[in-house]
C-alpha atoms as a printed R data frame, in Angstrom:
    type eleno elety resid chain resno       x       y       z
1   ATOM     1    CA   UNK     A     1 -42.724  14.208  44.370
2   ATOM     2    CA   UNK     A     2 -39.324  13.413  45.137
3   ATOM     3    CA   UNK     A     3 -40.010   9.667  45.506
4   ATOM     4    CA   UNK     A     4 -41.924   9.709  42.115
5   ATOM     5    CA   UNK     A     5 -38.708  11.294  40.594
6   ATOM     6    CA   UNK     A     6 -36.515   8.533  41.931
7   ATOM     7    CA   UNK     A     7 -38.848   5.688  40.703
8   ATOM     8    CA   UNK     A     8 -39.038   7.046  37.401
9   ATOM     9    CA   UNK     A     9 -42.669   8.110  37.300
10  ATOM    10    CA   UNK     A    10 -41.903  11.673  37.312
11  ATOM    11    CA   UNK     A    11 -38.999  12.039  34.880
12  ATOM    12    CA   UNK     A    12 -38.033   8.936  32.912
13  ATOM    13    CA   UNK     A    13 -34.280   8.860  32.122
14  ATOM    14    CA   UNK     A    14 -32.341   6.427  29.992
15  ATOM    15    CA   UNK     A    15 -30.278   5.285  33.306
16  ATOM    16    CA   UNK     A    16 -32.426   4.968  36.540
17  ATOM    17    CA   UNK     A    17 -32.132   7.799  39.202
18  ATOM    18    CA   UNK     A    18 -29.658   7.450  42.058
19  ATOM    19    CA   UNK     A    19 -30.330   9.597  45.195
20  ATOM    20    CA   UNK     A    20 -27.463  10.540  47.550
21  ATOM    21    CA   UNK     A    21 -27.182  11.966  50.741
22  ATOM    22    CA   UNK     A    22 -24.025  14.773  50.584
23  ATOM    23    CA   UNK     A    23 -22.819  15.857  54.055
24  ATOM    24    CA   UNK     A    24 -24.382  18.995  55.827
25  ATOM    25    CA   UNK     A    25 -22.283  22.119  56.100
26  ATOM    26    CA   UNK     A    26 -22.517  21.053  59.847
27  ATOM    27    CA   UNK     A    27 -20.643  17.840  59.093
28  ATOM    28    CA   UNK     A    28 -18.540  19.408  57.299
29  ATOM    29    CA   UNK     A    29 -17.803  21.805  60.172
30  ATOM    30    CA   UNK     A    30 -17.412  19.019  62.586
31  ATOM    31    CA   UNK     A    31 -15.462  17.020  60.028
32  ATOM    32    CA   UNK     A    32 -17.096  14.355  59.643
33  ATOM    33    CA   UNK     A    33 -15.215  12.101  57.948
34  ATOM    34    CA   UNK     A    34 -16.697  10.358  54.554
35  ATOM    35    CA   UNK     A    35 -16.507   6.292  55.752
36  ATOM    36    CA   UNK     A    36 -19.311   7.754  58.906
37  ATOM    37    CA   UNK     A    37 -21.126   9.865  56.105
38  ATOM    38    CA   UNK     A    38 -21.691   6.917  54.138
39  ATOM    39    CA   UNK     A    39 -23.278   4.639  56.468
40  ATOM    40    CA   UNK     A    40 -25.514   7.643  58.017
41  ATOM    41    CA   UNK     A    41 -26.342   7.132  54.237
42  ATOM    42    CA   UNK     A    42 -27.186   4.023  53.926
43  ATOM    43    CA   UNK     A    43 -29.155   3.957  57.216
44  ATOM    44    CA   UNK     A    44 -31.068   6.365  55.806
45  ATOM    45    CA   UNK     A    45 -32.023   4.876  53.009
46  ATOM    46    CA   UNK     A    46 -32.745   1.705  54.777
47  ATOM    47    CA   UNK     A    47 -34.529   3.016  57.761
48  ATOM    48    CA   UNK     A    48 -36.613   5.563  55.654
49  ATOM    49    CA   UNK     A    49 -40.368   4.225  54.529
50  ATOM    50    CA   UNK     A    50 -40.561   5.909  51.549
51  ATOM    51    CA   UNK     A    51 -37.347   5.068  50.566
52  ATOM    52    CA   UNK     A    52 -36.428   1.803  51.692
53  ATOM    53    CA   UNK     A    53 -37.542  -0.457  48.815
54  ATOM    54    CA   UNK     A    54 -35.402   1.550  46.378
55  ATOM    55    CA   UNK     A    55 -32.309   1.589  49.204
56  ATOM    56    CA   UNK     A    56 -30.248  -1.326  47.246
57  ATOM    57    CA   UNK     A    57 -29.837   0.646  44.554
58  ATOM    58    CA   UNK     A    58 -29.782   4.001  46.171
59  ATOM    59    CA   UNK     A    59 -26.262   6.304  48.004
60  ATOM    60    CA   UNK     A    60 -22.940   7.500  46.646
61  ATOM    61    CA   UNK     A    61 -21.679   3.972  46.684
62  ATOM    62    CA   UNK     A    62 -24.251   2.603  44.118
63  ATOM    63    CA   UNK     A    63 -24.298   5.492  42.382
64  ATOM    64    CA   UNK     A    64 -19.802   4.886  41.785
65  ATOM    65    CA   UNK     A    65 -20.246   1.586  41.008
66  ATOM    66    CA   UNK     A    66 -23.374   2.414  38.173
67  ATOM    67    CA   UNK     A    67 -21.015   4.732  37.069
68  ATOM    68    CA   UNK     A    68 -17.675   2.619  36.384
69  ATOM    69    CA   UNK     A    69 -19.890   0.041  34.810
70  ATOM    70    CA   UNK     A    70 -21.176   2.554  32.409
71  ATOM    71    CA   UNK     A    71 -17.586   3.985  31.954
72  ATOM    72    CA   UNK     A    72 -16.409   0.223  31.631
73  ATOM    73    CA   UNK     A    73 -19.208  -0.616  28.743
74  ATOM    74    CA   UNK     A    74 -17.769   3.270  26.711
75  ATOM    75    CA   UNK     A    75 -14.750   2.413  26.834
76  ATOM    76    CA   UNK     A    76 -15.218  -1.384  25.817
77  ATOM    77    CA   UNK     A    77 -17.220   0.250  22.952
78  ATOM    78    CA   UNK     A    78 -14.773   3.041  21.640
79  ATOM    79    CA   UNK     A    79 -12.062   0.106  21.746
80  ATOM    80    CA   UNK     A    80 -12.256  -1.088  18.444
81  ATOM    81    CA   UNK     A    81 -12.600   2.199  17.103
82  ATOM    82    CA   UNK     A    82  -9.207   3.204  18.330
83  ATOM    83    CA   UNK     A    83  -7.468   0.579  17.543
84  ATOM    84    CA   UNK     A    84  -8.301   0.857  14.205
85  ATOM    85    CA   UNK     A    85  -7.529   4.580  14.128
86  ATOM    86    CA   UNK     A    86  -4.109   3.656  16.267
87  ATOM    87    CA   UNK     A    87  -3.091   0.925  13.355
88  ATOM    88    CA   UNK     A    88  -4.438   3.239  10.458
89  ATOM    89    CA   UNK     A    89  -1.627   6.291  11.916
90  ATOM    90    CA   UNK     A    90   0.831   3.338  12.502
91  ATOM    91    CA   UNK     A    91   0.199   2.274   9.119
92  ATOM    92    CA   UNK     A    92   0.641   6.090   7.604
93  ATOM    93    CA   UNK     A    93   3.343   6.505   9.590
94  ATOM    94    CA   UNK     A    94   5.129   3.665   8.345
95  ATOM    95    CA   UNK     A    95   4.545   4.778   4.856
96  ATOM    96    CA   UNK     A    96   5.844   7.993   5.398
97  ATOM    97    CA   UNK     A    97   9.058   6.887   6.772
98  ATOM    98    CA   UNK     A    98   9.320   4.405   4.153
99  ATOM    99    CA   UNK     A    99   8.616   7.540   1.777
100 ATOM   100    CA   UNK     A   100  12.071   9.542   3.357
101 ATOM   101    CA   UNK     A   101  13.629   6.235   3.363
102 ATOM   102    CA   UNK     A   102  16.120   4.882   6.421
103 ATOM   103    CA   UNK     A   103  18.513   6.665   8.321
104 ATOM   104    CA   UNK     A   104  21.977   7.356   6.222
105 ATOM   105    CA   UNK     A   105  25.160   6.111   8.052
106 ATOM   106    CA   UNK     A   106  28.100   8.498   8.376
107 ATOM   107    CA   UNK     A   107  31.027   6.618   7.645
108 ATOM   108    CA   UNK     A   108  31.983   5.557   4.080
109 ATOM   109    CA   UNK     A   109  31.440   1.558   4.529
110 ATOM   110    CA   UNK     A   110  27.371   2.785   5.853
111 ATOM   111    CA   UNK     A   111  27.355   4.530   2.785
112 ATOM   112    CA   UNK     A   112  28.468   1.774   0.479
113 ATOM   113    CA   UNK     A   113  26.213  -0.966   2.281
114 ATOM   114    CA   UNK     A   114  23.139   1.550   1.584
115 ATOM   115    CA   UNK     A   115  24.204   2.151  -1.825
116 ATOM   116    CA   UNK     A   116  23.802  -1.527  -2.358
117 ATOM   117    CA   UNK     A   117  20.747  -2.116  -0.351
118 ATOM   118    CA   UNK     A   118  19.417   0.720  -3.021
119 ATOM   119    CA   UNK     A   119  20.700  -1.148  -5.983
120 ATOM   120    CA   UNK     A   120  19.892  -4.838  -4.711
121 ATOM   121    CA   UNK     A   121  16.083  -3.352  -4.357
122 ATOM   122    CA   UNK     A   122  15.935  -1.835  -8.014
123 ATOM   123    CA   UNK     A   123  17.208  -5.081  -9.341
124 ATOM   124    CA   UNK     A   124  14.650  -6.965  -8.017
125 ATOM   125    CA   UNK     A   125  11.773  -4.795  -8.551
126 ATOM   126    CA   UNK     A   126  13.127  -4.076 -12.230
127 ATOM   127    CA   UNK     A   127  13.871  -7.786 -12.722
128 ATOM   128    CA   UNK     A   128   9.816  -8.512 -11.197
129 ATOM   129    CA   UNK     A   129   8.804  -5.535 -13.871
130 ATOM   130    CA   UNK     A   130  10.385  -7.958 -16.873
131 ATOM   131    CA   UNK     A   131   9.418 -10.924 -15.831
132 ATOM   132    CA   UNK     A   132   5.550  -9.990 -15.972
133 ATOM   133    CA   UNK     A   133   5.721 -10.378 -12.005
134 ATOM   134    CA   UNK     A   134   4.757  -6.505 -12.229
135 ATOM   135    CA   UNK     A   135   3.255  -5.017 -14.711
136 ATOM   136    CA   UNK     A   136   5.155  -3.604 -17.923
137 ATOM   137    CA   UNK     A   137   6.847  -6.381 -19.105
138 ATOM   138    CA   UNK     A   138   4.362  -7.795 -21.397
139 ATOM   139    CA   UNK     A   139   4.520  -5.178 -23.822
140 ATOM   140    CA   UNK     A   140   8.112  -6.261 -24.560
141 ATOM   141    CA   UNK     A   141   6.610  -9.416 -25.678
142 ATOM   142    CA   UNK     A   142   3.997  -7.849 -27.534
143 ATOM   143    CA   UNK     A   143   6.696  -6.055 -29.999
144 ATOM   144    CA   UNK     A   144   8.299  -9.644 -30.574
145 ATOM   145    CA   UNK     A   145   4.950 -11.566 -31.086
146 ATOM   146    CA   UNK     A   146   2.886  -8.866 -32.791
147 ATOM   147    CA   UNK     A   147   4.300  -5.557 -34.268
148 ATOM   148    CA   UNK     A   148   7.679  -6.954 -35.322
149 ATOM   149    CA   UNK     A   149   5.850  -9.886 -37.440
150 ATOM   150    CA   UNK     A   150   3.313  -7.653 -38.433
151 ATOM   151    CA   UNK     A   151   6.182  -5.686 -40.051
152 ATOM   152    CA   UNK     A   152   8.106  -8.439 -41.373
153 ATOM   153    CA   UNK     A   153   4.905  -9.505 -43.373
154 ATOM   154    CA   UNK     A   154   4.385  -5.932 -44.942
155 ATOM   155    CA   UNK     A   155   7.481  -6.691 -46.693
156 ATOM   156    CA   UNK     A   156   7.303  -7.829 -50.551
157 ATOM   157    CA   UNK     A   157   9.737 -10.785 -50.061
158 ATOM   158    CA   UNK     A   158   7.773 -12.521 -52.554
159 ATOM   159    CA   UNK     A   159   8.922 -10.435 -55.315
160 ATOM   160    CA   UNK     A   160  12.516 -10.185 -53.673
161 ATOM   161    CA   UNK     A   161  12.791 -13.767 -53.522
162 ATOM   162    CA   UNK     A   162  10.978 -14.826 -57.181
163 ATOM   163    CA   UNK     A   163  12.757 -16.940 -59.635
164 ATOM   164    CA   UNK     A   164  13.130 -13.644 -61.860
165 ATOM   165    CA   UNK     A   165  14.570 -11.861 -59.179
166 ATOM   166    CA   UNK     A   166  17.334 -14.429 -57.995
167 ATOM   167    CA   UNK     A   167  18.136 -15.050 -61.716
168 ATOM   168    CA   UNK     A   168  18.629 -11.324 -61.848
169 ATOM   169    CA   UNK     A   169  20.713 -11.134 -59.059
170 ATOM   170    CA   UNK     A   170  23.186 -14.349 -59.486
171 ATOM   171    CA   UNK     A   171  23.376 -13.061 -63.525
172 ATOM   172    CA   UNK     A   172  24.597  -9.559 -62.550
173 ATOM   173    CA   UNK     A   173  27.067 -10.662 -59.673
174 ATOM   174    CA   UNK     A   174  28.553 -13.782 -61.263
175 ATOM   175    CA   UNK     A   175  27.937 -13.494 -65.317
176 ATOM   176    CA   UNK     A   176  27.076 -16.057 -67.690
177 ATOM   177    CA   UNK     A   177  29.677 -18.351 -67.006
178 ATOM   178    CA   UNK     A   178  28.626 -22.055 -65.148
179 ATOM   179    CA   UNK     A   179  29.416 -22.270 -61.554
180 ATOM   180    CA   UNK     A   180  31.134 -26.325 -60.251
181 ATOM   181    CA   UNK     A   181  29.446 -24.552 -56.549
182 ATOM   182    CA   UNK     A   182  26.899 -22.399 -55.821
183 ATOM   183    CA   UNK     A   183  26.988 -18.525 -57.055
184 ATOM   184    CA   UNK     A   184  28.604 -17.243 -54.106
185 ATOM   185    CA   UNK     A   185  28.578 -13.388 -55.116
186 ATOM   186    CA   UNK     A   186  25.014 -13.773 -56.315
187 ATOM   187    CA   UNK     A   187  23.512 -15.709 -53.377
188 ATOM   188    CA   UNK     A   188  25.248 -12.617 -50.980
189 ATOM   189    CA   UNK     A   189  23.447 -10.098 -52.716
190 ATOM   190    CA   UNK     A   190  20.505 -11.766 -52.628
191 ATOM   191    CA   UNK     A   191  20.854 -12.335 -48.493
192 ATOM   192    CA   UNK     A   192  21.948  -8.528 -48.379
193 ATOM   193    CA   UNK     A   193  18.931  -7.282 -50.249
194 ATOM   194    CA   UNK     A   194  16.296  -8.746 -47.696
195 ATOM   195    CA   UNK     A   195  18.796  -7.710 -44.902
196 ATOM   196    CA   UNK     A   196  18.374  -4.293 -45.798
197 ATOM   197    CA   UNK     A   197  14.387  -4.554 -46.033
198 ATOM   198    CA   UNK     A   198  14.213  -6.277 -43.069
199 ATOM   199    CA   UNK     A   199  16.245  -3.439 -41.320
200 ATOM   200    CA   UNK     A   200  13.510  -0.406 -41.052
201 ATOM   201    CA   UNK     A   201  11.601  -2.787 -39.302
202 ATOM   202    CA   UNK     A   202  13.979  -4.537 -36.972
203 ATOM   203    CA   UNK     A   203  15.590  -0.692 -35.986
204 ATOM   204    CA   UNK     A   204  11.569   0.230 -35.340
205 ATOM   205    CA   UNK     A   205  11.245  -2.768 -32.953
206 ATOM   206    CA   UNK     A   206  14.479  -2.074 -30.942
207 ATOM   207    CA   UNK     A   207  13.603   1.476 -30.470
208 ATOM   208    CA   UNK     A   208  10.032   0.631 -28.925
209 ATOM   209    CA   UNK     A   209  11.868  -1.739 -26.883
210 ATOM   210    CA   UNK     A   210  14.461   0.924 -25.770
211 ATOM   211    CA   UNK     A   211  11.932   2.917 -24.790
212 ATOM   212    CA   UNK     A   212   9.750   0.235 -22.946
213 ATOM   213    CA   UNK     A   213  12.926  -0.753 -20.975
214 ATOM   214    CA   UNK     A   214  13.918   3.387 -20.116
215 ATOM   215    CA   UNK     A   215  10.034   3.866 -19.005
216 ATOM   216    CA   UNK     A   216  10.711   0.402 -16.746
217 ATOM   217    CA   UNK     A   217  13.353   1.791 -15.384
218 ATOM   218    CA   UNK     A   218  11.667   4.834 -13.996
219 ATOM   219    CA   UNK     A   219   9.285   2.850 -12.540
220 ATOM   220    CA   UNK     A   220  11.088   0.594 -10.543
221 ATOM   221    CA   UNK     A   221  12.474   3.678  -9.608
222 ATOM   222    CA   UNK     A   222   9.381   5.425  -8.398
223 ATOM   223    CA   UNK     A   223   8.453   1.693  -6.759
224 ATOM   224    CA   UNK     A   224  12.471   1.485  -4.868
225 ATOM   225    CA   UNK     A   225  11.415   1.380  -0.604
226 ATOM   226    CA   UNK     A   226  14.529   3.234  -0.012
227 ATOM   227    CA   UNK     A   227  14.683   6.858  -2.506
228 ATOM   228    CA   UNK     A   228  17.617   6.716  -4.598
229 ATOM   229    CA   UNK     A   229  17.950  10.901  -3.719
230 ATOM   230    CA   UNK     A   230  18.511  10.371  -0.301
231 ATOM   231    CA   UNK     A   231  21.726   8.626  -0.991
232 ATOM   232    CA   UNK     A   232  24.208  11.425  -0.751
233 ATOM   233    CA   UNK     A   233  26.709  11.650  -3.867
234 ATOM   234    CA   UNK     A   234  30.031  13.222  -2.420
């Protein structure tokens, strides 16, 4: 039964069975030491019928060496696995500290060198945020090329500006009287009437644009490597 067993036919495991020989109690006793116990071993297997065409991969030996080679192929396996969960912590790690920001010096020229490190780093991402290299900018450009000409062309400028109109307007500045030059006083009101049409919409445009620029602000901000609140302020 036994020899059925270790072949396999018995009990089939995934890994093929490995008989030993362990020392007696009477070895033990006589302290036998474990170099002698392992070649009564492999005599044993060698010398015994039944067991001797299964003896190469039979004793303690084989069975240490099957089992580093099996440890060897786990740990070869798990390898990748832990190196990406080693560069995944590195990687949150590195975003946390980046989150609290570097260490703070103690003495006041430290202090001034991180100020600037703080304000060199918002002026670049701000200046990337108008320059469309992140996003935000482009709605800056979209007041100039699209709501502020939209507004402009809302305006009647065609009724300011008809003959009727600019006769009006040069009549009631200047009178009756010819002019050797150009009707200074009329041609002033006439400039100063659009001016003041053209000023609802011009106001509407800078405040969008005021408020683009405050909202970019807070971004770059939010986006700084190094928090502006861990810069002490006395």
């Amino acid at each position: 039964m036994l020899l059925k067993i270790l072949e396999g036919r018995a009990y089939r495991l995934q890994f093929p069975w490995i008989g030993v020989v362990n020392r007696s109690q009477q070895d033990i006793n006589k302290s036998v030491d474990m170099i002698a116990a392992r070649r009564r071993e492999r005599d044993y297997f060698a010398n015994t019928p039944e067991y001797k065409h299964l003896a190469h991969r039979m004793g303690s030996e084989h069975l240490a060496k099957s089992l580093s080679k099996h440890l060897e192929s786990v740990i070869k396996s798990r390898i990748p696995g832990l190196q990406s969960l080693i560069t995944k912590t590195v990687a949150e790690l590195e975003t946390e500290l980046t989150r609290l920001g570097k260490p703070i010096a103690n003495d006041a020229g430290g202090k001034l060198y991180t100020i600037m490190e703080i304000c060199r780093m918002f002026d670049g991402i701000y200046k990337e945020h108008l320059d469309g290299v992140r996003p935000g900018g482009e709605k800056i450009y979209h007041v100039f090329d699209n709501q502020f000409p939209v507004a402009i062309k809302r305006l009647q400028f065609d009724k300011q500006l008809s003959m009727e109109n600019v006769r009006k307007l040069i009549t009631e500045a200047d009178g009756y009287q010819p002019h050797l030059i150009a009707p200074e006083q009329g041609y002033r009101r006439l400039i100063e009437s659009c001016l003041v049409s053209i000023r609802g919409p011009a106001e509407a445009a800078v405040d969008t644009v005021h408020g683009i620029l405050k909202e970019l602000v807070h971004k770059a901000i939010n986006e700084t490597h190094v928090s502006c609140s861990a810069v002490p302020t006395k």
